[in-house]
C-alpha positions in Angstrom: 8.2 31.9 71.5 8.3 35.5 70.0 5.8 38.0 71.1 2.8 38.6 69.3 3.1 42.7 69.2 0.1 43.9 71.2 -0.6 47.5 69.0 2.2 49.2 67.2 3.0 52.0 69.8 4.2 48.4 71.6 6.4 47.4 68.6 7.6 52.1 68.8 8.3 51.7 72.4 10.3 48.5 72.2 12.3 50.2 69.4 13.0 52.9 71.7 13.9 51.2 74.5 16.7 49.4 71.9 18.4 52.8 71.7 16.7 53.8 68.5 13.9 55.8 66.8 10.6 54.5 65.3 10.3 56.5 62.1 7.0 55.2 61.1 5.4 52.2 59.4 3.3 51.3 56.3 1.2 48.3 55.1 2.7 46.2 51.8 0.9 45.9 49.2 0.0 42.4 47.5 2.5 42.8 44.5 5.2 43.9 47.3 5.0 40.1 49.2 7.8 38.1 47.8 11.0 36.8 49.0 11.7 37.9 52.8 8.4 39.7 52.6 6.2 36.8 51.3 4.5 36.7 54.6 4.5 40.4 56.0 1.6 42.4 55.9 3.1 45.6 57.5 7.1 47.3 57.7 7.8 49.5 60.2 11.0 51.3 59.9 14.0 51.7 62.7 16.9 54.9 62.5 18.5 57.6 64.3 16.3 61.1 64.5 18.7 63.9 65.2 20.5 62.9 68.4 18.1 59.9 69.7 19.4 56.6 68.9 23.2 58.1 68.9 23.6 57.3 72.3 22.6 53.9 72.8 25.3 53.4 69.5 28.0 55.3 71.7 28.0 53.3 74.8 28.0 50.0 72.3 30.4 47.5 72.3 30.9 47.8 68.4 31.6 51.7 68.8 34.7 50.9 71.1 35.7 47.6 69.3 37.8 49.3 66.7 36.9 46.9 63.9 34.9 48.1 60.9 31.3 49.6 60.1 30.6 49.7 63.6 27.0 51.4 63.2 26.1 48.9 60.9 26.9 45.8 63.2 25.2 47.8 65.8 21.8 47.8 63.8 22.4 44.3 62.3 22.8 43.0 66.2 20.4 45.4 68.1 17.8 45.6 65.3 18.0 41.7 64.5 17.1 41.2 68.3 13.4 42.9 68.1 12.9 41.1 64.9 13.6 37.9 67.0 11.8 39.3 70.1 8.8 39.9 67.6 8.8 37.4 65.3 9.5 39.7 62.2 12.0 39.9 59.5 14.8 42.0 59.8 15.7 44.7 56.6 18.4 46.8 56.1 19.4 49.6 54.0 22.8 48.2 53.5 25.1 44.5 52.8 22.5 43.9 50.2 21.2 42.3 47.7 18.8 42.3 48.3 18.5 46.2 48.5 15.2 47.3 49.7 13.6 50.6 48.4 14.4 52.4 51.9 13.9 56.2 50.6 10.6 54.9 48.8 9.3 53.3 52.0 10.5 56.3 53.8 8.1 57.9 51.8 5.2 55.9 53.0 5.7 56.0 56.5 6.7 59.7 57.4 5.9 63.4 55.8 9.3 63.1 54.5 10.5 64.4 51.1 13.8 64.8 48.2 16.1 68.0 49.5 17.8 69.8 46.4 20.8 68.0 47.8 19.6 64.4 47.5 19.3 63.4 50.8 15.6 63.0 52.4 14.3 66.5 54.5 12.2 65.6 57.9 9.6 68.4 58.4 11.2 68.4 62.5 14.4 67.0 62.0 15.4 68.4 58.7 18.4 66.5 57.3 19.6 65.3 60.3 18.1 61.7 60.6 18.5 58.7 58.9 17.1 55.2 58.7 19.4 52.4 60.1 16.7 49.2 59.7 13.3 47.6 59.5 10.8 44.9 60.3 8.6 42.8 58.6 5.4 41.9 60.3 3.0 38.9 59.6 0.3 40.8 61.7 -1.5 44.0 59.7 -1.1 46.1 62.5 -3.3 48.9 63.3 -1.0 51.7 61.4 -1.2 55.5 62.2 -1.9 57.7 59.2 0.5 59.7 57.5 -0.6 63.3 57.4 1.0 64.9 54.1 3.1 67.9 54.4 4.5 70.0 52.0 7.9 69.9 51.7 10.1 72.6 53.7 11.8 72.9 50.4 8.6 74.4 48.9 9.1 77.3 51.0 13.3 77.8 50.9 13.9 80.6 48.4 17.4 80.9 48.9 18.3 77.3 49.3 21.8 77.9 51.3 22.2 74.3 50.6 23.0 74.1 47.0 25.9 77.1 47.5 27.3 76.1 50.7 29.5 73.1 49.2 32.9 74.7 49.2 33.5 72.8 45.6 30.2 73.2 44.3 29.2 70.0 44.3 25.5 70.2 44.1 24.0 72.4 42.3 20.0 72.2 40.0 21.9 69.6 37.4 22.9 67.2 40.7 25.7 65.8 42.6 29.3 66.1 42.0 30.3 62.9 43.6 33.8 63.1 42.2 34.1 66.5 43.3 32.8 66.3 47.2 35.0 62.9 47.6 38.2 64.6 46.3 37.4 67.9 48.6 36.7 65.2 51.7 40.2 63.7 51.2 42.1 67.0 51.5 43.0 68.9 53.5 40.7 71.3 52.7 38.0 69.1 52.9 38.7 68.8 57.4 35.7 70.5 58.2 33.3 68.8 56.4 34.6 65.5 57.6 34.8 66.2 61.5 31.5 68.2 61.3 29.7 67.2 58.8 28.4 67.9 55.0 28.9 71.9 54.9 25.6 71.7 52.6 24.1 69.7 55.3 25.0 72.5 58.0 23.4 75.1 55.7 19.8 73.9 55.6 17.8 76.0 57.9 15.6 73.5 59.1 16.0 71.4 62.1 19.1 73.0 63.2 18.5 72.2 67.1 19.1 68.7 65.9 22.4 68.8 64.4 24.8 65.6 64.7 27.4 66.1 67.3 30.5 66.3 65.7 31.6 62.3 66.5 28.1 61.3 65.4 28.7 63.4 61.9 32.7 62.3 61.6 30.9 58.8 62.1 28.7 59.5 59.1 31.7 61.0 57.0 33.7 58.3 57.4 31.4 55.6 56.7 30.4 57.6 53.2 34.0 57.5 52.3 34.7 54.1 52.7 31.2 53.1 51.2 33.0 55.2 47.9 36.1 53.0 48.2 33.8 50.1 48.5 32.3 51.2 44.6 35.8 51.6 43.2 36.7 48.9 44.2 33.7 46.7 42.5 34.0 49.2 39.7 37.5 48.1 39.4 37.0 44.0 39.9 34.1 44.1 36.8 36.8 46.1 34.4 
């Protein structure tokens, strides 16, 4: 029989024993119960914050397996258990459809907000986190309130982050995708793939929680062949 989560600092601590990091959770409203969801009343999301949740990853048998998307199989198998374990429905932000709103829910369920460059700002962890999964719950919960911030962005006047990309790739009018994948694939582009997005590095804000440098190559990597994954639909639909 699944458990029957006692609170939801239960359903947080059991995510953190997994290896991973509760990033929050929010109720569904009526309109949002179909499919999967029909009979969830509450979603409480499941990533990496800075470091925590790279290391349970690490030690994994799908990080020393050699096959591909490791960090995905890793989420699918470790994050499919607590839904089991719980009795709630496993989501995640990838192999979809269906492909669930995670930047929206993000929203919801943490004082978390659009950088210039795209990619969600953490008031602690700045850019440096991401969301790997989620569950579904039946049960309401009794969910903490989100207290708004502003943005960190707000306050950035000189916002290293849109003149750090060696190619200019993201500037006020968006992202270059074209532009950062070609720089990535030369030579050039080695520093950025074994430590990260230089316009990642730049942002001021959570810097103490910067990727390690396999934990960011990781990342690089996987946003590569997620590009050759597009082309490659792109190319089956012409």
């Amino acid at each position: 029989m699944p458990e029957r989560p006692q609170s939801i600092e239960s359903v947080f601590f059991a995510i953190e024993r997994a290896g991973f990091a509760p990033r929050g959770a929010f109720p569904l409203r009526v309109e949002e119960r179909a499919g999967p969801l029909a009979d969830a009343r509450a979603v409480v999301l499941i990533g990496v914050a800075g470091r925590s949740g790279w290391d349970a990853f690490a030690s994994s048998p799908e990080a020393r397996d050699g096959a591909d998307d490791p960090l995905d199989r890793f989420s699918r198998r470790v994050i499919g258990g607590l839904a089991q374990a719980f009795g709630a429905v496993a989501l995640f932000p990838f192999g979809g459809p269906p492909y669930w709103p995670f930047q929206q829910w993000a929203r919801r369920a943490e004082p978390v907000h659009p950088s210039p460059i795209g990619l969600t700002i953490h008031p602690v962890y700045g850019l440096w986190h991401s969301y790997r999964g989620a569950l579904g719950f039946r049960q309401a919960l009794d969910l903490p309130k989100v207290d708004p911030q502003a943005s960190p962005c707000a306050s950035c006047r000189d916002r290293p982050c849109l003149s750090a990309c060696p190619v200019g790739a993201f500037t006020t009018a968006g992202y270059d995708v074209a532009a950062c994948v070609a720089h990535l694939r030369s030579v050039a582009g080695a520093d950025c793939m074994g430590r990260g997005c230089r316009a990642r590095r730049a942002c001021p804000v959570g810097v103490e929680h910067v990727s390690r440098p396999e934990q960011a190559a990781l990342a690089m990597r996987a946003f590569l062949r997620a590009r050759d994954a597009d082309a490659s639909h792109a190319g089956s639909l012409a």
